[in-house]
PDB file with SEQRES, HELIX, SHEET and CRYST1 records, atoms N, CA, C and O in Angstrom:
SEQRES   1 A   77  UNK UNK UNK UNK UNK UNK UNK UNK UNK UNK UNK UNK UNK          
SEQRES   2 A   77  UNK UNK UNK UNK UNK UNK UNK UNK UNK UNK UNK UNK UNK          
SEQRES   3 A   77  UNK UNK UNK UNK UNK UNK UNK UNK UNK UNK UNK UNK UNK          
SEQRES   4 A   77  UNK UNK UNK UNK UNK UNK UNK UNK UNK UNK UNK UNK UNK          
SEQRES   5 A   77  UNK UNK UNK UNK UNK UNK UNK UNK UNK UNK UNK UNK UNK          
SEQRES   6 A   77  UNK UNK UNK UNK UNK UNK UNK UNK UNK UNK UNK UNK              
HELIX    1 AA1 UNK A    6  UNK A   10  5                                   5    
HELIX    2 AA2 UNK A   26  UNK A   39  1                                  14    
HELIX    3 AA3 UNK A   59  UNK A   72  1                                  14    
SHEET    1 AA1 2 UNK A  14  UNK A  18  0                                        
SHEET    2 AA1 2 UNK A  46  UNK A  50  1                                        
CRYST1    1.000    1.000    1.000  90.00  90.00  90.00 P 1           1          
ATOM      1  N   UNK A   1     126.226 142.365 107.151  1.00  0.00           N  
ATOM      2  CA  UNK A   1     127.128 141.260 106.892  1.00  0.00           C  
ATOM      3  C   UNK A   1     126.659 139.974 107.554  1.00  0.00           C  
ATOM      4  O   UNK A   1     127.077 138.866 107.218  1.00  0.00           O  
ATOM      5  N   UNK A   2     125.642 140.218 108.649  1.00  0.00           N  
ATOM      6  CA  UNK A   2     125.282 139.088 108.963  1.00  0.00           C  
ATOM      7  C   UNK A   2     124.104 138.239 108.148  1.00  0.00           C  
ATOM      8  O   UNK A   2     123.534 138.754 107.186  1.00  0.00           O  
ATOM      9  N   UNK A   3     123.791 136.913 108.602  1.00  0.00           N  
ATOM     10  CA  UNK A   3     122.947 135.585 107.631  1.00  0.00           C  
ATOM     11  C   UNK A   3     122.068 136.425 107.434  1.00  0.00           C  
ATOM     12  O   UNK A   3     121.987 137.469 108.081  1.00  0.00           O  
ATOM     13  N   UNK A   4     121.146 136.026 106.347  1.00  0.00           N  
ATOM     14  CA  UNK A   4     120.087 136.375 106.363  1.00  0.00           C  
ATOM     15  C   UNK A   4     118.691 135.434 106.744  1.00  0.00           C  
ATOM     16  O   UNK A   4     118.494 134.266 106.409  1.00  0.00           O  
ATOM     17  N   UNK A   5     117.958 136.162 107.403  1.00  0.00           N  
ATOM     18  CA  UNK A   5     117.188 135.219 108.219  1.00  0.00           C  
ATOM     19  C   UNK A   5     115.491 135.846 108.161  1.00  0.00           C  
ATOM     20  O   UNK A   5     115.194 136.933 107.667  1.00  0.00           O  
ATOM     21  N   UNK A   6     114.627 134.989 108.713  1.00  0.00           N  
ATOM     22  CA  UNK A   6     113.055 135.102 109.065  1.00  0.00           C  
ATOM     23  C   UNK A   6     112.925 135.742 107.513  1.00  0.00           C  
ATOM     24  O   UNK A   6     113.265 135.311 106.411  1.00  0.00           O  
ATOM     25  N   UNK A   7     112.128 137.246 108.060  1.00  0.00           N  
ATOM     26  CA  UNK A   7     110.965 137.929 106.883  1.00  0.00           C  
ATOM     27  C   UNK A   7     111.965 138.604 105.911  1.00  0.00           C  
ATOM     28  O   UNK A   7     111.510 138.797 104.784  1.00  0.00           O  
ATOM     29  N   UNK A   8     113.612 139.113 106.198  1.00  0.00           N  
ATOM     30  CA  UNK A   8     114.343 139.391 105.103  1.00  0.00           C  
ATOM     31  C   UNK A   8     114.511 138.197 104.432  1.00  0.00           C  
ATOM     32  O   UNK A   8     114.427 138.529 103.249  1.00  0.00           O  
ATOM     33  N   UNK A   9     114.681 137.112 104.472  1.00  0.00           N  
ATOM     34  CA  UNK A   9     114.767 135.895 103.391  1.00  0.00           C  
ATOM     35  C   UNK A   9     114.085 135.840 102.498  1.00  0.00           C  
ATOM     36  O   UNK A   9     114.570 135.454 101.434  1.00  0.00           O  
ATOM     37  N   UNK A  10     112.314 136.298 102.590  1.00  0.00           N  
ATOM     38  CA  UNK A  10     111.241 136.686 101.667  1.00  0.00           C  
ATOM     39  C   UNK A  10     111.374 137.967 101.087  1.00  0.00           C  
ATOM     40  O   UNK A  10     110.415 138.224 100.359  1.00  0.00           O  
ATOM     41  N   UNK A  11     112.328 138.973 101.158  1.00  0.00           N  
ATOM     42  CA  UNK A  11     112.363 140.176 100.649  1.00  0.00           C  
ATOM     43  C   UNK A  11     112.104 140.200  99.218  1.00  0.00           C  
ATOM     44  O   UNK A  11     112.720 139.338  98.591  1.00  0.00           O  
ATOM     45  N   UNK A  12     111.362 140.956  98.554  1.00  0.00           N  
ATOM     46  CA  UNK A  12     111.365 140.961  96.624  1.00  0.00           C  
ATOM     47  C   UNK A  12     111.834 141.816  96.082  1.00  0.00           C  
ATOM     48  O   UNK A  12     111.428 142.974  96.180  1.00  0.00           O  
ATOM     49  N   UNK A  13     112.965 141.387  95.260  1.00  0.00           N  
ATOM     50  CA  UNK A  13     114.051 142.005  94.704  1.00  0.00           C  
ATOM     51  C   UNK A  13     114.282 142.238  93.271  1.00  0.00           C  
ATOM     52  O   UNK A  13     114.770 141.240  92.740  1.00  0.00           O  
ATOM     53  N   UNK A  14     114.064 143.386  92.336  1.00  0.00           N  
ATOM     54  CA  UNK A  14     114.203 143.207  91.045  1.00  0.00           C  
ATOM     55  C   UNK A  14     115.681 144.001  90.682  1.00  0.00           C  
ATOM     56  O   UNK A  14     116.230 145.006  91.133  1.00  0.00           O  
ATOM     57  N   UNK A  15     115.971 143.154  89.786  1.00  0.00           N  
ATOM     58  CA  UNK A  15     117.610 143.348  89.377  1.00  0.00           C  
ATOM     59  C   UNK A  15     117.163 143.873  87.616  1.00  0.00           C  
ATOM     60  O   UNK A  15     116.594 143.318  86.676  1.00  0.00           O  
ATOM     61  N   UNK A  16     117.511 144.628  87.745  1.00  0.00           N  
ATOM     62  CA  UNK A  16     118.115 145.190  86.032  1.00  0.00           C  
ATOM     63  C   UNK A  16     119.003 145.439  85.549  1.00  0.00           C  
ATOM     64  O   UNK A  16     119.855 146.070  86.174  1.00  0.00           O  
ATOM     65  N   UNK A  17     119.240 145.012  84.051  1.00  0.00           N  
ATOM     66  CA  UNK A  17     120.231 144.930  83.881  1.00  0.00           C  
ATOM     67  C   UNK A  17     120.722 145.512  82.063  1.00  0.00           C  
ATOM     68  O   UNK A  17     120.158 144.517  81.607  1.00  0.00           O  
ATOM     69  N   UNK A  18     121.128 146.061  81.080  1.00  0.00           N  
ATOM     70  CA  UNK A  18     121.116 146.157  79.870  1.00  0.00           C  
ATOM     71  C   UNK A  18     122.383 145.188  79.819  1.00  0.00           C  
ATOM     72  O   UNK A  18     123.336 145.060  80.589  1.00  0.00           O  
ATOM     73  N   UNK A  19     122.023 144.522  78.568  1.00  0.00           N  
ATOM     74  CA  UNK A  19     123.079 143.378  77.529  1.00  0.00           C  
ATOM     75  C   UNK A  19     123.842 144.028  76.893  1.00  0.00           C  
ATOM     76  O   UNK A  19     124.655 143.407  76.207  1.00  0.00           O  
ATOM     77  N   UNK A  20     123.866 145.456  76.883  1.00  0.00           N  
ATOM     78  CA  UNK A  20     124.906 146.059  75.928  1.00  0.00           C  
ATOM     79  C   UNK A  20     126.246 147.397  77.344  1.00  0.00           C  
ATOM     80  O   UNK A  20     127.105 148.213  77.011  1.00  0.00           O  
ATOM     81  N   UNK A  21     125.882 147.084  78.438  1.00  0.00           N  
ATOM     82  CA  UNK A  21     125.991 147.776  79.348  1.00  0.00           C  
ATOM     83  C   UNK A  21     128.504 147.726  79.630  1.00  0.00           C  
ATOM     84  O   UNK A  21     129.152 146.979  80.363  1.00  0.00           O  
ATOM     85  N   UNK A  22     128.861 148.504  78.965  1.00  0.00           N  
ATOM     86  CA  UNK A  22     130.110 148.454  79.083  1.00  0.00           C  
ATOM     87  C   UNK A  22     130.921 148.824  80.408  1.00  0.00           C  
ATOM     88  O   UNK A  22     132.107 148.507  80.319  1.00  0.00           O  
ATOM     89  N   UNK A  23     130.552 149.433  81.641  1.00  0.00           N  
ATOM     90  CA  UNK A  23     130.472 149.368  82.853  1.00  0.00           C  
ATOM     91  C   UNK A  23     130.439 148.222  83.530  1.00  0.00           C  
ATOM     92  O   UNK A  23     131.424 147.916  84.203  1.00  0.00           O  
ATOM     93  N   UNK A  24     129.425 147.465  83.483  1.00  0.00           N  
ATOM     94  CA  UNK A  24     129.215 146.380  84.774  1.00  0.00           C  
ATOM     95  C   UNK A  24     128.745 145.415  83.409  1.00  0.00           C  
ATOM     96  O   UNK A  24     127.643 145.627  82.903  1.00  0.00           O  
ATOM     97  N   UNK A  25     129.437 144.599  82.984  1.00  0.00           N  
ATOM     98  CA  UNK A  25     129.132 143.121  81.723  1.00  0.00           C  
ATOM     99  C   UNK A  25     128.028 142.388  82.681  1.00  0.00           C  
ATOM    100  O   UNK A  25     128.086 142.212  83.898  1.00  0.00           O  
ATOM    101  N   UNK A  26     126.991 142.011  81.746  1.00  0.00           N  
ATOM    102  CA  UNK A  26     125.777 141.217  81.831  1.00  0.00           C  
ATOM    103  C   UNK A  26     126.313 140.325  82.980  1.00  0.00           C  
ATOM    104  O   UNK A  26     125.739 140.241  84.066  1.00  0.00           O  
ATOM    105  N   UNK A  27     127.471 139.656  82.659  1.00  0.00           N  
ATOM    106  CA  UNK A  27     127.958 138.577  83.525  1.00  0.00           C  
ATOM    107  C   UNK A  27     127.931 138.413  84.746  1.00  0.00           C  
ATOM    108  O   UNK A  27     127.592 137.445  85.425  1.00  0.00           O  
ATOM    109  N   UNK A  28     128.555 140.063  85.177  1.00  0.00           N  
ATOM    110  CA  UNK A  28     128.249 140.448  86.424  1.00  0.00           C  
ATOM    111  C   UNK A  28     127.080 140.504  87.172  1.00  0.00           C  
ATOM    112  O   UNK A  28     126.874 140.069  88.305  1.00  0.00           O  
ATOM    113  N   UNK A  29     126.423 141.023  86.495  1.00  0.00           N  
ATOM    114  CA  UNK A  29     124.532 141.020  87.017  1.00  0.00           C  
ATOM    115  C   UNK A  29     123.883 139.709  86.931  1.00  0.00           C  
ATOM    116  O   UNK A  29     122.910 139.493  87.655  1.00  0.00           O  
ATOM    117  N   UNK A  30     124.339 138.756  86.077  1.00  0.00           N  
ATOM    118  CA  UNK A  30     124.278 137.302  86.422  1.00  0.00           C  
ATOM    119  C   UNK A  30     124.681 136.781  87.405  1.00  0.00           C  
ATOM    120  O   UNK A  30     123.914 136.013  87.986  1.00  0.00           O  
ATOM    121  N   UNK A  31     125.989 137.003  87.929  1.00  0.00           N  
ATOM    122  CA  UNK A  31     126.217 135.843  89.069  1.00  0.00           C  
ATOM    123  C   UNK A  31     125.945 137.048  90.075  1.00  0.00           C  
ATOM    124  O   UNK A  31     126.651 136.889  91.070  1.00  0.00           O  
ATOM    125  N   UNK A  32     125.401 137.851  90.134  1.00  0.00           N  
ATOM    126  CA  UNK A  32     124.585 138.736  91.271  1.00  0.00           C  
ATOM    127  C   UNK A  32     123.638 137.835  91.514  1.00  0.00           C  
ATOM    128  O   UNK A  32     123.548 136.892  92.301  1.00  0.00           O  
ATOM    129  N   UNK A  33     122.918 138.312  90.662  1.00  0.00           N  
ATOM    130  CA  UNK A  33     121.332 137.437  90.716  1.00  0.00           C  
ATOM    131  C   UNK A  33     121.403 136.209  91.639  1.00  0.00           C  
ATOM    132  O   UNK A  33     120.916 135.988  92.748  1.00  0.00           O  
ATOM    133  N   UNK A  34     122.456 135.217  90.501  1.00  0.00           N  
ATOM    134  CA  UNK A  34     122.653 133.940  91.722  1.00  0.00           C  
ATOM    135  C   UNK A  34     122.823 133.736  92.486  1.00  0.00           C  
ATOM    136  O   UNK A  34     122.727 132.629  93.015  1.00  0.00           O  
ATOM    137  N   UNK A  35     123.277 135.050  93.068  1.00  0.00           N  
ATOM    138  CA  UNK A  35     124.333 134.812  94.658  1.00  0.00           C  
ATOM    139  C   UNK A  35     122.964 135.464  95.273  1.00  0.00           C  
ATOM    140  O   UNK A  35     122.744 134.966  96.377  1.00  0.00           O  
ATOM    141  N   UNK A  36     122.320 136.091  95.025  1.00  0.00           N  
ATOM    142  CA  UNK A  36     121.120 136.760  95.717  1.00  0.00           C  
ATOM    143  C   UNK A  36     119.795 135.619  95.707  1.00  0.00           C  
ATOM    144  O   UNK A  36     118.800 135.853  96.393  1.00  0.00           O  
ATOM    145  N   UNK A  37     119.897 134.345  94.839  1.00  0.00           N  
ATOM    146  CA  UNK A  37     119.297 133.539  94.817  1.00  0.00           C  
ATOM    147  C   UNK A  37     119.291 132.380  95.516  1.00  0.00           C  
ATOM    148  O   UNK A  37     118.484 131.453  95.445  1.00  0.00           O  
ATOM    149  N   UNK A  38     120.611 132.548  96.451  1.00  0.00           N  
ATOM    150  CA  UNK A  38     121.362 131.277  96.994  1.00  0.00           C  
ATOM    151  C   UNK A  38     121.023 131.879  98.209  1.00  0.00           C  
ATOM    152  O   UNK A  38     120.827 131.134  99.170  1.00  0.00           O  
ATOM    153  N   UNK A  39     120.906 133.213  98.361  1.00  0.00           N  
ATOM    154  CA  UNK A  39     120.169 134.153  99.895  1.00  0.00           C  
ATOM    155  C   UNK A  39     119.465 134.166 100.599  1.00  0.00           C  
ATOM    156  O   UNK A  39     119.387 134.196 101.828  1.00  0.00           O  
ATOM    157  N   UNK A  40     118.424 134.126  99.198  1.00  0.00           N  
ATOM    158  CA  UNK A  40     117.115 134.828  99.757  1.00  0.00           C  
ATOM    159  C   UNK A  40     116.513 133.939  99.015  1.00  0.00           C  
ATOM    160  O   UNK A  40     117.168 133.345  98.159  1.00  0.00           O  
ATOM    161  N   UNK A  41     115.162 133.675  99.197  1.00  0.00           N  
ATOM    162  CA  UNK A  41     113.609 133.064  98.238  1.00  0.00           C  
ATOM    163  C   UNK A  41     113.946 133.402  97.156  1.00  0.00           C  
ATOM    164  O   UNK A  41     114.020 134.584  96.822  1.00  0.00           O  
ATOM    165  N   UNK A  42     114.327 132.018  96.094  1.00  0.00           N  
ATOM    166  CA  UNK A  42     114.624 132.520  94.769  1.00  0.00           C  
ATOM    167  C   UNK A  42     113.127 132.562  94.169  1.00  0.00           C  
ATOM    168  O   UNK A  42     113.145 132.618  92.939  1.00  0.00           O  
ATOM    169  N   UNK A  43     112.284 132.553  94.538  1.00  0.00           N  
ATOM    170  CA  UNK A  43     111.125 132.457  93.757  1.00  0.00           C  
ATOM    171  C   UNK A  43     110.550 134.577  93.841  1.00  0.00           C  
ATOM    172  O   UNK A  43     109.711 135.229  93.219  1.00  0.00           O  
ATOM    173  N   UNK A  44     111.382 134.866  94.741  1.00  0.00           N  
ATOM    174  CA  UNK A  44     111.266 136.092  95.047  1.00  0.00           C  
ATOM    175  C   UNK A  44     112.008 137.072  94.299  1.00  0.00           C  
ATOM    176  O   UNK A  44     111.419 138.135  94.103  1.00  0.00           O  
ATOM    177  N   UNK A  45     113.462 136.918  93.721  1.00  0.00           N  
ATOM    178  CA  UNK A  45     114.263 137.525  93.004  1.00  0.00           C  
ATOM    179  C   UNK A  45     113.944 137.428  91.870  1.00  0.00           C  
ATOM    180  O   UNK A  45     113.875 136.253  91.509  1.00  0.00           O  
ATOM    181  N   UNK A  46     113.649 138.340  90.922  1.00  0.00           N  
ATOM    182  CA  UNK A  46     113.613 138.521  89.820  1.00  0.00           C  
ATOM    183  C   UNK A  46     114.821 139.054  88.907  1.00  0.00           C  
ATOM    184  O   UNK A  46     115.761 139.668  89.413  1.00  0.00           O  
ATOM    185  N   UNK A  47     114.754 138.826  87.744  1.00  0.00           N  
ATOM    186  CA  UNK A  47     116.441 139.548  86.804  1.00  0.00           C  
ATOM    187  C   UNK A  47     115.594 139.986  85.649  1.00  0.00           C  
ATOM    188  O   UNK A  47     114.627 139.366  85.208  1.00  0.00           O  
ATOM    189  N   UNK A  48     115.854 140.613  85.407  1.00  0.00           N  
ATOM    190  CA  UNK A  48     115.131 141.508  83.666  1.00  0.00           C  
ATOM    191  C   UNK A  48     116.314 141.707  82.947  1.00  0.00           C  
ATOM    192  O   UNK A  48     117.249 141.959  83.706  1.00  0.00           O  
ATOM    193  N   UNK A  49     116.617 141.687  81.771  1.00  0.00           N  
ATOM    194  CA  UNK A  49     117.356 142.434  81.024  1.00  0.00           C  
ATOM    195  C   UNK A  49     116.710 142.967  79.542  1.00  0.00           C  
ATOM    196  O   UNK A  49     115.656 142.635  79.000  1.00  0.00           O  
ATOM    197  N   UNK A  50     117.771 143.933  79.097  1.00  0.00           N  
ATOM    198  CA  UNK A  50     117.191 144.721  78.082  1.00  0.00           C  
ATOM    199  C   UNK A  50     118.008 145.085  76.858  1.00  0.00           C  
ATOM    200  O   UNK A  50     119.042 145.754  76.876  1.00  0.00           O  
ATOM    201  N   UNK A  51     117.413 144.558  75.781  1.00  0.00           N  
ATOM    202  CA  UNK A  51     118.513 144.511  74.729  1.00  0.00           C  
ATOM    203  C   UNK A  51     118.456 145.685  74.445  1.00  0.00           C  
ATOM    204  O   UNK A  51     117.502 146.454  74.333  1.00  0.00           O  
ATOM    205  N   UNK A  52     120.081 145.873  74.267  1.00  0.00           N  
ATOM    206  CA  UNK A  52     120.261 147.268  73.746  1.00  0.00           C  
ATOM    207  C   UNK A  52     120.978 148.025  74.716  1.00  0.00           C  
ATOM    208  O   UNK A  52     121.958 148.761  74.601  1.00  0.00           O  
ATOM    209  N   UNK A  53     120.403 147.748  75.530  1.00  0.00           N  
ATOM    210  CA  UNK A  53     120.223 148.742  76.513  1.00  0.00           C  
ATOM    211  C   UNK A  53     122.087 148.860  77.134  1.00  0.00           C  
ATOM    212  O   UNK A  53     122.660 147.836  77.507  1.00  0.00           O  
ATOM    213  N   UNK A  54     122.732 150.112  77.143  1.00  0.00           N  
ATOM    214  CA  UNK A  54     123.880 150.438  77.884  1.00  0.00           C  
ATOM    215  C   UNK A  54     123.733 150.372  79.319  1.00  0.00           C  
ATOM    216  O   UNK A  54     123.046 149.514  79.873  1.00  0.00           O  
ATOM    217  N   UNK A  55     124.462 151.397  80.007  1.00  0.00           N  
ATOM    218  CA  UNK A  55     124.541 152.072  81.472  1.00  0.00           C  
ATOM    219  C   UNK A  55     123.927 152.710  81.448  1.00  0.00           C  
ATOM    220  O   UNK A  55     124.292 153.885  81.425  1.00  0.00           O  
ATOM    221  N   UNK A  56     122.611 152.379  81.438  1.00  0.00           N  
ATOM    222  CA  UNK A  56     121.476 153.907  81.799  1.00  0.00           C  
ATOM    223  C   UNK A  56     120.526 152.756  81.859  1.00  0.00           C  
ATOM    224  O   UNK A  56     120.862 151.584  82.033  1.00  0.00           O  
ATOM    225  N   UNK A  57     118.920 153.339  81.648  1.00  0.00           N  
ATOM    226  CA  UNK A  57     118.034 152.967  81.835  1.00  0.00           C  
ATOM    227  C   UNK A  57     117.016 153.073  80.285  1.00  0.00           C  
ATOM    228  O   UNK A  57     117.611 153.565  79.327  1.00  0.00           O  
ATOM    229  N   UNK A  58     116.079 152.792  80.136  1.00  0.00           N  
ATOM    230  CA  UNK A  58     115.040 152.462  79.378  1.00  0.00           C  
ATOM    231  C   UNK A  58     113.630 152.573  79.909  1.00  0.00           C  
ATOM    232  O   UNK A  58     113.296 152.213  81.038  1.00  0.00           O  
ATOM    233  N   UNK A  59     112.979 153.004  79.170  1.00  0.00           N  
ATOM    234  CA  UNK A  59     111.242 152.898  79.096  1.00  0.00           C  
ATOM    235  C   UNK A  59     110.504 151.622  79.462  1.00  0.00           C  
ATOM    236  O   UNK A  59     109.401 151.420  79.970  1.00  0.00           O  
ATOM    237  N   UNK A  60     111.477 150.829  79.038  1.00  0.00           N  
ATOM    238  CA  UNK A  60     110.586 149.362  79.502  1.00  0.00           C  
ATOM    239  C   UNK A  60     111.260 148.817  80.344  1.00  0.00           C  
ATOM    240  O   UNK A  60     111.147 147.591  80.349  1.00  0.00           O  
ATOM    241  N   UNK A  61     112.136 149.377  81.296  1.00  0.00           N  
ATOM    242  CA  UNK A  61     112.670 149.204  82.805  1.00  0.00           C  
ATOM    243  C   UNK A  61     112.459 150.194  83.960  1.00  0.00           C  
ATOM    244  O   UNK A  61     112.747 150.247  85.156  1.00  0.00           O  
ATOM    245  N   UNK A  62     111.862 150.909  83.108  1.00  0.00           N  
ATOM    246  CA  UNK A  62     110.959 151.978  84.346  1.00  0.00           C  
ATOM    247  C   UNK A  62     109.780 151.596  84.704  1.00  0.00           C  
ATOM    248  O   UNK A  62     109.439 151.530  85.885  1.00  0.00           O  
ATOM    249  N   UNK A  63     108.628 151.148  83.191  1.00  0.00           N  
ATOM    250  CA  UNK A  63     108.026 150.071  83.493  1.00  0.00           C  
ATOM    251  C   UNK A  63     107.564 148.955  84.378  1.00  0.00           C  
ATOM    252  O   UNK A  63     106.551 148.616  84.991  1.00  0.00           O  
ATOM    253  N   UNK A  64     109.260 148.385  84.067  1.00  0.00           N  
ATOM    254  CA  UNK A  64     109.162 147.214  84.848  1.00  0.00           C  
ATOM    255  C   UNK A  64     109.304 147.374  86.367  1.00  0.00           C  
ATOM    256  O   UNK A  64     108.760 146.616  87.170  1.00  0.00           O  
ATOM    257  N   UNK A  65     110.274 148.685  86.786  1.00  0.00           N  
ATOM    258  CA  UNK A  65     109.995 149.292  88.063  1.00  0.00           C  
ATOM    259  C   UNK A  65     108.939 149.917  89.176  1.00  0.00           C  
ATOM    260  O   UNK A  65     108.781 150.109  90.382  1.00  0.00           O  
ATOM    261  N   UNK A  66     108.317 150.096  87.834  1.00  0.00           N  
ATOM    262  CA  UNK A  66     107.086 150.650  88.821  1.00  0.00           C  
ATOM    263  C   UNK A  66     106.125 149.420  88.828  1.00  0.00           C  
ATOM    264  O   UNK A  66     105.428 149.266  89.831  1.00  0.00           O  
ATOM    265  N   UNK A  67     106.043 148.682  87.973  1.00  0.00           N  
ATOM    266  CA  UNK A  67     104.876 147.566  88.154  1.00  0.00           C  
ATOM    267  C   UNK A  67     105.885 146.890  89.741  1.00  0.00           C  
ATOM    268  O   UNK A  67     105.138 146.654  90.691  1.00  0.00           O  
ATOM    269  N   UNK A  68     107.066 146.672  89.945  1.00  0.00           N  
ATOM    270  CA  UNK A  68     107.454 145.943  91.094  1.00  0.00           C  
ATOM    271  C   UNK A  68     106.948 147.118  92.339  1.00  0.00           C  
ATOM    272  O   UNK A  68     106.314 146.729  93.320  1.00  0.00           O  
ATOM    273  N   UNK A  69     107.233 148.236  92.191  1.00  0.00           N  
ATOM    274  CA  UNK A  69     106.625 149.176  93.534  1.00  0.00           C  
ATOM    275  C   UNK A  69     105.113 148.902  93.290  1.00  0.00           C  
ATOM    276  O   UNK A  69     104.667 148.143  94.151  1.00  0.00           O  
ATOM    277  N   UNK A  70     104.416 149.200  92.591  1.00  0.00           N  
ATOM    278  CA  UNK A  70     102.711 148.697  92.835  1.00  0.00           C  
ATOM    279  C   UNK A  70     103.029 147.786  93.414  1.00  0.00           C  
ATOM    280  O   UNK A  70     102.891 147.954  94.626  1.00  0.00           O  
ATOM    281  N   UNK A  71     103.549 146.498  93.037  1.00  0.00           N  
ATOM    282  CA  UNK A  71     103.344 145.362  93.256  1.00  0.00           C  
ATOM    283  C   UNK A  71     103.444 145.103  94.822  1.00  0.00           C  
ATOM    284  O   UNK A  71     102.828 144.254  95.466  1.00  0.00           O  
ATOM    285  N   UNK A  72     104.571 146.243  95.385  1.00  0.00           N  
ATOM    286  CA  UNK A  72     105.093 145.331  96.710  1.00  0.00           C  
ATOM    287  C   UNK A  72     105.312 146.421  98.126  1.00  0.00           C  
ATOM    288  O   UNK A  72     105.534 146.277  99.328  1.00  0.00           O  
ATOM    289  N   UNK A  73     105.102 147.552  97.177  1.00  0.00           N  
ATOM    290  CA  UNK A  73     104.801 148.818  98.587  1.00  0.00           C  
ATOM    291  C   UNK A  73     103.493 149.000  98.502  1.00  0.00           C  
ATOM    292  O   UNK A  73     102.737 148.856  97.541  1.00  0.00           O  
ATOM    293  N   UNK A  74     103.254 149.395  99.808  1.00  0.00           N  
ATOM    294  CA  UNK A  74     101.975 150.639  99.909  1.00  0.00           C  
ATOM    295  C   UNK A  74     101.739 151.359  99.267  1.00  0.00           C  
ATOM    296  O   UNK A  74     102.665 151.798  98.585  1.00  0.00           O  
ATOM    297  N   UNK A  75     100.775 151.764  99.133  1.00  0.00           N  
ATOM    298  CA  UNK A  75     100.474 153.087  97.878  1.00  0.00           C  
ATOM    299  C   UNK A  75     100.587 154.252  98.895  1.00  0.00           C  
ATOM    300  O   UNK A  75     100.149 153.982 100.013  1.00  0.00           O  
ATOM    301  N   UNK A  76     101.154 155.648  98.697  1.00  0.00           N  
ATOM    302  CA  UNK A  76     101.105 156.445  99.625  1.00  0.00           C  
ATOM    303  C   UNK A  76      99.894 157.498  99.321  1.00  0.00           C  
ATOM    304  O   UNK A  76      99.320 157.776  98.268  1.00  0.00           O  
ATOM    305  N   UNK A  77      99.764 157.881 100.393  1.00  0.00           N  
ATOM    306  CA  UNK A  77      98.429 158.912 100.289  1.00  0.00           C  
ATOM    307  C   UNK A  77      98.416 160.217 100.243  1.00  0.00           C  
ATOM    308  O   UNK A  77      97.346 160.821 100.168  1.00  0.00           O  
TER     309      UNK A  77                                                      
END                                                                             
C-alpha cells in the first residue's frame, strides 16, 4: 500500500485483456492500465487486447506472454 518508489517504478508489466470478456468489461482493464500508468514508467506498462476473446485466454496471449518472460526474466537452467 505504500508509494511506489526507486527500481519498482521501472517494473514491466503486461496486462491482458479479451474485448468480449463478460466478467471484468474491457473498461475495467482500461482504467487499470491507467492507473498502473500514473504508477509506474508508462513506457514500461504494456495493455494487449484480443478480439474475441472471453474470460479465458488465447494462443496469441500466451504468445504474447512468453515473448514478455524471454523478454524480462532470466532464462533458468
Amino acid at each position: 500500500q505504500g508509494p511506489i518508489s526507486g527500481v519498482n517504478k521501472e517494473i514491466a508489466v503486461l496486462q491482458c485483456h479479451g474485448d468480449c470478456d463478460p466478467l471484468v468489461p474491457l473498461m475495467f482493464g482500461s482504467l487499470t492500465v491507467e492507473k498502473l500508468k500514473s504508477m509506474l514508467n508508462p513506457a514500461n506498462v504494456t495493455f494487449r487486447t484480443y478480439s474475441g476473446m472471453m474470460h479465458s485466454s488465447c494462443i496469441e496471449e500466451m504468445m504474447d506472454v512468453k515473448q514478455f518472460i524471454d523478454k524480462h526474466l532470466p532464462p533458468v537452467d
